[in-house]
C-alpha positions in Angstrom: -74.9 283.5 -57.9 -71.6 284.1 -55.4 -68.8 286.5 -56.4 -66.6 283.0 -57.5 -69.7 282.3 -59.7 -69.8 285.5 -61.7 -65.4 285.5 -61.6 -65.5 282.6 -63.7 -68.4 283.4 -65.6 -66.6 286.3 -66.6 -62.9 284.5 -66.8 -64.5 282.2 -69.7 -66.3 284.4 -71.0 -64.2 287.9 -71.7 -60.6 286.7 -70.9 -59.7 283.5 -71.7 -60.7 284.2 -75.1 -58.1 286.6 -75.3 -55.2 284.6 -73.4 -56.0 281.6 -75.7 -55.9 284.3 -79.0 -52.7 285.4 -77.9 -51.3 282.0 -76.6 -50.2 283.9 -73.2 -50.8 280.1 -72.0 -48.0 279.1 -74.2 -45.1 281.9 -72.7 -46.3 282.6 -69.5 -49.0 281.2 -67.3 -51.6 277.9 -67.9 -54.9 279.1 -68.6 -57.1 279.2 -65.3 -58.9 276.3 -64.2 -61.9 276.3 -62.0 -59.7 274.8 -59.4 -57.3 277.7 -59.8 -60.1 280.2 -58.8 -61.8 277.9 -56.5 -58.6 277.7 -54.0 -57.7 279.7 -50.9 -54.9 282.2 -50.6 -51.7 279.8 -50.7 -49.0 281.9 -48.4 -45.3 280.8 -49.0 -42.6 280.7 -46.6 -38.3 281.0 -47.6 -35.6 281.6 -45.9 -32.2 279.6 -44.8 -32.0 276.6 -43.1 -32.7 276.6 -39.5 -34.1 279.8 -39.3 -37.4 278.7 -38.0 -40.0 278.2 -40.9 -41.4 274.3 -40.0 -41.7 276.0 -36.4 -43.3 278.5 -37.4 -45.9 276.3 -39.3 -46.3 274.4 -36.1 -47.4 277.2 -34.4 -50.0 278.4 -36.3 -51.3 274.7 -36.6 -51.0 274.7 -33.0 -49.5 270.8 -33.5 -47.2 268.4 -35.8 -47.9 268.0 -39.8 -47.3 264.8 -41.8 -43.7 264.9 -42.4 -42.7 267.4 -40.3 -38.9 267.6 -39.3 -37.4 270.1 -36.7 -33.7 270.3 -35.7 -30.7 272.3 -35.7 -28.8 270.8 -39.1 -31.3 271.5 -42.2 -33.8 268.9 -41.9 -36.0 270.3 -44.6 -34.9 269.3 -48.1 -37.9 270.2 -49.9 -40.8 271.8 -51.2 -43.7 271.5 -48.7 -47.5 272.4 -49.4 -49.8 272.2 -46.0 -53.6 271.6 -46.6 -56.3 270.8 -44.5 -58.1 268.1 -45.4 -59.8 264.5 -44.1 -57.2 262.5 -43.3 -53.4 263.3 -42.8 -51.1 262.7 -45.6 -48.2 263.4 -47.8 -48.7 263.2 -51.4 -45.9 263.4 -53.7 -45.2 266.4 -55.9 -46.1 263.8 -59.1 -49.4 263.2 -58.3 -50.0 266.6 -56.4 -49.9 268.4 -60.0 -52.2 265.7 -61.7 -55.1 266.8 -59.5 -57.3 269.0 -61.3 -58.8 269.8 -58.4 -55.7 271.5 -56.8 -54.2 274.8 -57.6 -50.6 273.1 -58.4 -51.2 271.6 -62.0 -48.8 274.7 -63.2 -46.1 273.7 -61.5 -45.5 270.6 -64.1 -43.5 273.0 -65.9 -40.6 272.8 -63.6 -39.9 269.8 -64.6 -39.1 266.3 -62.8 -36.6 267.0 -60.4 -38.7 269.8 -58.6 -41.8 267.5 -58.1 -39.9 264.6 -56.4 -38.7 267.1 -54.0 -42.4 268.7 -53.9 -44.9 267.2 -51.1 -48.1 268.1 -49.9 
């Protein structure tokens, strides 16, 4: 079995017992899904406008995203999620958090007004 295999072995087996005992899904964090443990390292960029983040992004991809934006008045009004995938994108922050296969069903919590300014 791989290292993931035995983490959520052990996750079901010795600590979500014990988060669902003491509801620490109810006041702090949703209980782990396999998704949750299954996903890469998710890196997150802040900062003013204009100071250079969506460049930066292009850089590293080395070309343009699905909604990308660049220019010297803020052009980026929202919450952006880059993944690689099939086929280029965007989908909204709505049906981004009903994917159980993504790491973002936690963010539901923030209610209506952050996902339809959330895109990925």
């Amino acid at each position: 079995p791989s290292v993931l295999t035995g983490l959520k072995a052990m996750y079901k087996k010795t600590l979500r017992p014990l988060e669902e005992a003491y509801l620490f899904h109810k006041f702090f964090h949703p209980l782990l899904r396999d998704s949750d443990i299954d996903a890469k390292p998710i890196v997150m960029l802040t900062g003013q406008y204009s100071t250079g983040k969506t460049s930066f992004i292009k850089y590293l991809l080395q070309r343009d995203f699905p909604g990308i934006r660049i220019g010297p008045e803020p052009t980026t009004d929202r919450f952006v999620a880059i993944m690689h995938g099939e086929d280029e994108r965007i989908v909204p922050g709505n049906a981004l958090v009903m994917q159980a296969d993504k790491p973002f069903t936690g963010l539901t919590k923030f209610g209506g007004g952050f996902l339809t300014r959330l895109e990925c």
